[in-house]
C-alpha atoms as one frame of an Amber mdcrd trajectory, in Angstrom:
protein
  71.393  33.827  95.133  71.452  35.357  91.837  72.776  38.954  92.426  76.423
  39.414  91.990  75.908  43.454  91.162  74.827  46.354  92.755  73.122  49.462
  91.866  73.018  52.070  94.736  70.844  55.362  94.014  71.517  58.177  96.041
  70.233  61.502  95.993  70.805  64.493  98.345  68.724  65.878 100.713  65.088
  63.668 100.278  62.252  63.339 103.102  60.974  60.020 102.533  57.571  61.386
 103.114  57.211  62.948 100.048  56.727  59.715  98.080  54.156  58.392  96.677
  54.641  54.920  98.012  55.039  56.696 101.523  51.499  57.615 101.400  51.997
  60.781 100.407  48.369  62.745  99.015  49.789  63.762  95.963  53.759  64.196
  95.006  54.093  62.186  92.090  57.207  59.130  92.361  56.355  56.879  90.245
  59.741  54.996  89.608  60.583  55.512  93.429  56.831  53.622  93.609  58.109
  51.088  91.465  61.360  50.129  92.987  59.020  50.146  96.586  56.629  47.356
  94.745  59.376  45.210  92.852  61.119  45.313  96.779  61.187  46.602 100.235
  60.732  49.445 101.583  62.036  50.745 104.991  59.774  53.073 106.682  62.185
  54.102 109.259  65.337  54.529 107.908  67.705  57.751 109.060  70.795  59.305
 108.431  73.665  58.992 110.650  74.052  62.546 110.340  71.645  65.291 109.253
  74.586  67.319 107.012  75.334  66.318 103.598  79.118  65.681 104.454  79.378
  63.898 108.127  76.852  61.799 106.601  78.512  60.648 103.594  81.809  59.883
 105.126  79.381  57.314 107.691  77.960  56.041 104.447  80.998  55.468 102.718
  82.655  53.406 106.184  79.601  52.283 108.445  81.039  54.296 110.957  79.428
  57.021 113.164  81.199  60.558 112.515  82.354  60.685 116.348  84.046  57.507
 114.533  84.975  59.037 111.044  85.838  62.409 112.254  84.067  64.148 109.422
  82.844  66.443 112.013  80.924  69.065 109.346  81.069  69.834 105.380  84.588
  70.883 105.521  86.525  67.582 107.035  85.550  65.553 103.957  85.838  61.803
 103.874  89.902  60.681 102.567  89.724  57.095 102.347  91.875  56.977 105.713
  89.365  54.802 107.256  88.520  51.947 104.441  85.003  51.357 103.749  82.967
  48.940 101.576  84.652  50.257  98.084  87.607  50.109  99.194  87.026  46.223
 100.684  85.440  45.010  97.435  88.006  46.113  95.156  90.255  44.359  97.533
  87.987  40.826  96.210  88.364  41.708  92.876  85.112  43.618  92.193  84.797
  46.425  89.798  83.437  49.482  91.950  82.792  52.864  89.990  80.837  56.151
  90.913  78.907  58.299  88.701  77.818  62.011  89.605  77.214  63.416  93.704
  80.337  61.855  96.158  81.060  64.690  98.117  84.135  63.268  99.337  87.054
  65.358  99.866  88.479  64.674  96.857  88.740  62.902  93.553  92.609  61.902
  94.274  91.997  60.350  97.728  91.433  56.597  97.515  87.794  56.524  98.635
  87.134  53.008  97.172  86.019  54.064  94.048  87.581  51.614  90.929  86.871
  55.195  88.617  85.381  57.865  89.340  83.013  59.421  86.734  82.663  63.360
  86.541  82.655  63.571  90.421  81.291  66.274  92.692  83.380  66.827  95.850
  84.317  69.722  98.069  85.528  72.626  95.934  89.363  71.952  96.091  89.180
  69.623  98.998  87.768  72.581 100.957  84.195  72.316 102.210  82.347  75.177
 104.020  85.045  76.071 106.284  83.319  79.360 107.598  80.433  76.790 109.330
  83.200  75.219 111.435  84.014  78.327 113.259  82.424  78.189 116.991  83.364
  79.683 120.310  82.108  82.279 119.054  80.336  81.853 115.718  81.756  83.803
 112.771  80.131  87.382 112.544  79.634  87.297 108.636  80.091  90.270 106.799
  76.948  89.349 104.945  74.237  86.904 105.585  74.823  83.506 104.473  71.550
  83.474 102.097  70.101  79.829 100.984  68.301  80.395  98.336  68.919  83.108
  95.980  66.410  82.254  93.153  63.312  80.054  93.587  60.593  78.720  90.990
  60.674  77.072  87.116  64.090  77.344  85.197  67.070  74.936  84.504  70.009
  74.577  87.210  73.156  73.893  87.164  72.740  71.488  88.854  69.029  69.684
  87.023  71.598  69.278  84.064  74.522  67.868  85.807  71.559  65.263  87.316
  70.580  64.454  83.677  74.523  64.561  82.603  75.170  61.527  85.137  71.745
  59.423  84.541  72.547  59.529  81.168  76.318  58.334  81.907  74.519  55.637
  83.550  73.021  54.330  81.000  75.867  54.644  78.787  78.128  52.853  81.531
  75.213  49.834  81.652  75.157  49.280  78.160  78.982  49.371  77.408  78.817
  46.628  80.741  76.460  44.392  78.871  78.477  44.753  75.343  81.698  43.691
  77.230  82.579  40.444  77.756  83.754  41.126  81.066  81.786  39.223  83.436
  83.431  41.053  86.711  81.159  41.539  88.990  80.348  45.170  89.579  79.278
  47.940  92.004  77.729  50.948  90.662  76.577  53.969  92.533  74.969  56.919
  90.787  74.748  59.761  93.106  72.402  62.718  92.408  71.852  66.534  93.626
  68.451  67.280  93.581  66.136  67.710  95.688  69.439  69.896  97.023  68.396
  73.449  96.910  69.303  76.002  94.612  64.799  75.391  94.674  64.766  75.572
  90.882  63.384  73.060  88.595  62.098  72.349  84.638  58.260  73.565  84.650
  56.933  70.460  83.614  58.020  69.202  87.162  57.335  72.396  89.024  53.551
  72.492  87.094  52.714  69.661  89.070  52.739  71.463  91.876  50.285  74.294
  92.304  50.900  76.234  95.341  46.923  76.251  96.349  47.303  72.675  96.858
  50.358  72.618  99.482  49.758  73.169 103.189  51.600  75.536 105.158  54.625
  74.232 107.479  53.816  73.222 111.012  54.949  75.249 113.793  56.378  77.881
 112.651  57.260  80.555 115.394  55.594  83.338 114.092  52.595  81.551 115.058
  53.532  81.254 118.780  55.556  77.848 118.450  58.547  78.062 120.812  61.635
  76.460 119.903  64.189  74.474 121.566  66.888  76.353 122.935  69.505  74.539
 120.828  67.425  74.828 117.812  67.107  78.484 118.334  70.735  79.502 118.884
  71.309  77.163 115.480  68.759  79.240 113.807  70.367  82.313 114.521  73.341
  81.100 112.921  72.418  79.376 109.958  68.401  80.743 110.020  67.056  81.413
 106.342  63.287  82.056 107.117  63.565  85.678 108.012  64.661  85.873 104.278
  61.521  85.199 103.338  58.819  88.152 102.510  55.569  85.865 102.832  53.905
  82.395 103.018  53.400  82.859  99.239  56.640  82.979  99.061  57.134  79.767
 101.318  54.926  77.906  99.806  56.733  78.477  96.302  60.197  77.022  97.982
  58.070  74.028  98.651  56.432  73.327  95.688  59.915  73.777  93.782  61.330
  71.614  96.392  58.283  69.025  95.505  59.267  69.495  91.987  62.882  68.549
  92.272  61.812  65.185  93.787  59.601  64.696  90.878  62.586  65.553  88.760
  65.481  63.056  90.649  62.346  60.311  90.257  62.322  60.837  87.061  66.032
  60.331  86.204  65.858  57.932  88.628  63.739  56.294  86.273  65.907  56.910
  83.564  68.830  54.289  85.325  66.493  51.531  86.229  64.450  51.432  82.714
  68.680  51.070  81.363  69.368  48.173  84.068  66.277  46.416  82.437  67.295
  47.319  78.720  70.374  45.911  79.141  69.953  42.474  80.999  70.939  43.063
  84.073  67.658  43.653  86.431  67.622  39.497  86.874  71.205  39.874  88.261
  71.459  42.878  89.915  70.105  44.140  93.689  68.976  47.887  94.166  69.041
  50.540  96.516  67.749  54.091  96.971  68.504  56.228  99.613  69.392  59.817
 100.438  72.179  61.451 102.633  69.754  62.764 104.752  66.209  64.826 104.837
  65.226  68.284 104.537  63.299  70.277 107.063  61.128  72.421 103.752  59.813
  75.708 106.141  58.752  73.072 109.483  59.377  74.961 112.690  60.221  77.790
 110.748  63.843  75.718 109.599  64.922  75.091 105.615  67.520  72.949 104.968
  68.683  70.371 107.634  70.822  70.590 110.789  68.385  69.326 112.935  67.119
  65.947 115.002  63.543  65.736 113.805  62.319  63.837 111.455  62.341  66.319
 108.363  66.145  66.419 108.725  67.295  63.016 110.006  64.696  60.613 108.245
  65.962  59.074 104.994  64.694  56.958 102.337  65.320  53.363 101.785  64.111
  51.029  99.673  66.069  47.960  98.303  65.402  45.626  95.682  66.328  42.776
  93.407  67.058  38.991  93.565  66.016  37.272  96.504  64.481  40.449  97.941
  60.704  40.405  99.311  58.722  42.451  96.647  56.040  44.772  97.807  57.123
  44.536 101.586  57.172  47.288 104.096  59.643  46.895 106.840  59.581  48.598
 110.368  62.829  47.444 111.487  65.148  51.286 111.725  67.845  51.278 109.647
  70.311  53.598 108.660  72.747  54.849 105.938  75.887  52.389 108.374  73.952
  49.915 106.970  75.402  50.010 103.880  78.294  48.564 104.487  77.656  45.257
 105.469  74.660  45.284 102.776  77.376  46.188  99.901  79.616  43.293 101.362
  77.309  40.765 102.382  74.968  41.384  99.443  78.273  40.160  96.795  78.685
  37.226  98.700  81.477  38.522 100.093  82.293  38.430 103.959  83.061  41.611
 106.321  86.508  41.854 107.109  88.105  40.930 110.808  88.758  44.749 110.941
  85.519  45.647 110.295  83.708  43.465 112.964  83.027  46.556 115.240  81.067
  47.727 113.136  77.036  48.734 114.723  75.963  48.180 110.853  73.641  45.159
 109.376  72.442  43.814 105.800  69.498  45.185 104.653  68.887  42.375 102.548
  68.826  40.582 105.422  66.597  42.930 107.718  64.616  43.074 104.515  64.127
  39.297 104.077  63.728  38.653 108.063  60.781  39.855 110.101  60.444  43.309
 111.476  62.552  44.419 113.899  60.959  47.496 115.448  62.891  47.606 118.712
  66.147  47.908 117.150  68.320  50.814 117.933  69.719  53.275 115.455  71.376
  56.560 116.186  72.400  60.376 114.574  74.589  62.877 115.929  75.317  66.338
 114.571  78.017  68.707 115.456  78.186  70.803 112.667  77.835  74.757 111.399
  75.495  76.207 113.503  75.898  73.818 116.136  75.939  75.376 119.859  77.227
  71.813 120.931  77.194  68.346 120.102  73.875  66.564 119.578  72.253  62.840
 119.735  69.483  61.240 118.297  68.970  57.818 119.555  65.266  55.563 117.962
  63.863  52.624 119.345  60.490  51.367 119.204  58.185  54.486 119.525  60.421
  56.455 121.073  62.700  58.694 119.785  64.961  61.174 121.810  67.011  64.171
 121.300  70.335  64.798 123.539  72.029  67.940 123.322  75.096  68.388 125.678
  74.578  71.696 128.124  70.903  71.546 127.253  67.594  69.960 128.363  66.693
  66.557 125.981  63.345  66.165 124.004  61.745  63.032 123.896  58.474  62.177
 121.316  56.092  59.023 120.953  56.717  58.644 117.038  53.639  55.964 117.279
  51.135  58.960 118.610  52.711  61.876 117.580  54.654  61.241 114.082  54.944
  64.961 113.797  56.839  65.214 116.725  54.027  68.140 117.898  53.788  67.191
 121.932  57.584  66.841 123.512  57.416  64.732 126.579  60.460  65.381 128.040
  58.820  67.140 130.635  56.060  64.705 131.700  56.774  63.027 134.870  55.605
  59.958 133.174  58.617  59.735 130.885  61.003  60.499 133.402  61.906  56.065
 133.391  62.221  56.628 129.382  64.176  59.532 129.499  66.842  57.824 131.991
  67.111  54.723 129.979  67.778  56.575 126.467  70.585  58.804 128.490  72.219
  55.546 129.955  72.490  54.105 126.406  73.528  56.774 124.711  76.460  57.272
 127.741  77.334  53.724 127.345  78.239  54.326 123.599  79.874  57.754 124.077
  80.576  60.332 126.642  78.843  63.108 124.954  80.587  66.074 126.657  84.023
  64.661 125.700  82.877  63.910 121.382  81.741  67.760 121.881  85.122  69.065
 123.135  86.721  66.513 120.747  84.304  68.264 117.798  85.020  71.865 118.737
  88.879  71.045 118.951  89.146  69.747 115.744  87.139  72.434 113.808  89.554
  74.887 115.698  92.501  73.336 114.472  91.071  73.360 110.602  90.854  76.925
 111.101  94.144  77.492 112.266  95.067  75.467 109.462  93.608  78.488 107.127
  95.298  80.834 109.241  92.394  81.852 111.612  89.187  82.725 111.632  89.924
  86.307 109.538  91.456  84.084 106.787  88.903  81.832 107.212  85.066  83.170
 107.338  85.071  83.367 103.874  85.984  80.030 102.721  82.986  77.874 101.496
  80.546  81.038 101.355  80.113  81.281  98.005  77.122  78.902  97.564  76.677
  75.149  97.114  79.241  73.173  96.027  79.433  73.402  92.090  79.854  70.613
  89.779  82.572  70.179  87.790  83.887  73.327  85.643  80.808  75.653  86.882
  80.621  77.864  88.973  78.795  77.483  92.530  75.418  78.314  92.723
């Protein structure tokens, strides 16, 4: 093998669909396209958890967030459970971060060597006002989304451009050194992350005549779930919305920002090539988790469908197949083993519990289509705790106190018919419940869930003290305000 580095690529908040090597119509990826042909791509990868930080803490450990405890975006990951950074610094590897974490914080030992201009929770905080349940916090205001939508510059497009640029600053002083350390580097990025603003050159590219309305949206006589619905009344942001002009201009921006994150995306691998290393070095892009962009009348994520828990991966590099599409599910536990494995190095004793596998090796093997991969969510909004569990062409939602959904991916990719109810599916439905109760006991990871978020807000000093801690808007990046 002749990879001893790693480049991982994450950006915040991507459906997989919208790329052009996904088969998209017309959203324009071209360096995401790329990186597909030069590798593999999976097309069924997911998130372990549809909230930016549950998920990361699974992506930094391999561990499910039942496991982790990062129950929602204000019990950031610590480092208390090592992960793969912290295991190859252990073997001697040099393992640095540029840009997006969203860790807890820069002090904790997250198993990151350095730690370049870092976004985490604003002081090691989160959005503690989403963990209050039993009942939900009564805001004094609603919590609003998106404040400012269309062509313009955020925060948050420069602070993308700020850390591809450190990339390529950080692979060039790499390939001037004559240290030959083998090295980890992860470049994390916001966008597509609302606020849904973005340069015009990217947002041009979208015309809103060209862009489809979302499926299913209520006002159109589309009933949702009962979970979904208490969730929306929580953390809902359509009603904010004054038309379908209006919706459609959230979704072109949001179109836009994946242009943009492509394009800096770009940026990193045409540096990786400048500077020698694209013969030594293996590749991966992926995203925390999806985004649900107006479907069923939901923005953001939160969810179990496939808008919110479907993720993009695609890995590349030595030894990889080029140009392959996989259909074995994978998911962002993966990582783990694939960081380890992938540097030659092998997975600790106290790590061989772990549900995770290689995805060099699922790349390089044949489809695996019946494998099983799971999500969870029990985060703001959240009535109770919720499962997803994939496996061949079914996929099927749990939600503890409520009735399951169950959809044929293979038939119905939009997840348009649920079969729960069919008499048919009554052998499927009873075979998804037993595994997912031979994993956990979802009734007592809910009551573990809600007792934990109650003791971070006692921790504040209640849920007075509380509700307006992490309100303020999206985490900011370093020395800005939040947005």
């Amino acid at each position: 093998m002749d990879a001893k580095n790693l480049l991982i690529l994450m950006s915040d908040e991507h459906d997989p669909r919208y790329m052009g090597c996904a088969g998209h119509p017309f959203v324009k990826t071209p360096n995401m396209d790329r990186l597909a042909e030069s590798g593999t791509r999976f097309e069924t990868a997911y998130t372990p958890c549809p909230i930016c930080v549950p998920a990361r803490g699974s992506f930094a450990t391999g561990r499910h967030v039942h496991e982790t405890g990062c129950w929602d975006n204000a019990h950031g990951y610590d480092g208390s459970i090592p992960g793969w950074g912290q295991r190859l610094i252990d073997t001697g590897h040099r393992v640095e971060s540029i840009g997006k974490l969203h860790y807890k914080s820069a002090d904790d030992p997250t198993g990151f060597s350095v730690q370049h201009s870092p976004i985490h929770l604003k002081q090691g905080v989160g959005t503690v006002w989403g963990a209050i349940k039993e009942p939900f916090a009564d805001l004094p205001e609603p919590w609003r989304m998106f404040n400012k939508i269309g062509a313009g510059v955020s925060n948050y497009n420069l602070y993308d451009r700020k850390s591809a640029n450190a990339a390529c600053e950080w692979l060039k002083a790499r390939a001037a050194s004559a240290d030959d350390k083998p090295w980890v580097l992860y470049v994390g990025f916001v966008a597509p992350h609302y606020p849904l603003v973005a340069p015009s050159q990217f947002l041009d590219m979208y015309p809103i005549e060209d862009i489809p309305l979302p499926k299913l949206h209520p006002k159109d006589g589309y009933k949702r779930h009962p979970w979904v619905e208490t969730l929306d009344g929580v953390i809902g942001q359509d009603h904010f919305f004054n038309s379908d002009k209006e919706r459609l201009q959230a979704i072109a921006a949001y179109l836009a920002l994946c242009s943009f994150v492509d394009a800096e995306i770009g940026i990193v691998l045409d540096a990786l090539r400048d500077n020698g290393f694209e013969a030594s070095t293996r590749v991966i892009y992926t995203s925390d988790h999806g985004d649900n962009m107006g479907a069923r009348g939901l923005w953001g994520k939160s969810v179990l469908y496939e808008e919110s828990t479907r993720i993009p991966m695609i890995v590349s590099g030595p030894d990889i197949p080029r140009d392959k599409v996989s259909a074995t599910p994978v998911t962002l536990l993966d990582i783990h083993q694939t960081a380890i494995g992938g540097l030659s190095q092998r997975v600790s004793e106290a790590d061989a519990d772990l549900s995770g596998t290689s995805l060099f090796e699922a790349a390089t093997n044949g489809s695996d289509a019946d494998r099983l991969v799971t999500s969870e969510y029990h985060a703001m909004g959240a009535p109770s705790s919720a499962f997803m569990l994939r496996q061949g062409e079914w996929k099927y939602h749990y939600y503890e106190g409520y009735a399951p959904e169950l959809f044929n991916i293979s038939d119905d990719p939009e997840e348009l018919a649920d079969r729960a109810d069919d008499p048919a599916s009554k052998p499927i439905l009873d075979k998804f419940e037993a595994m997912l109760r031979e994993m956990v006991d979802p009734a007592t990871i809910d009551r573990a869930a809600k007792d934990s978020m109650a003791a971070l807000i006692e921790s504040y000093g209640g849920r007075e003290k509380a509700i307006d801690l992490g309100r303020t808007g999206s985490t900011p990046v370093p020395g800005q305000a939040p947005e």
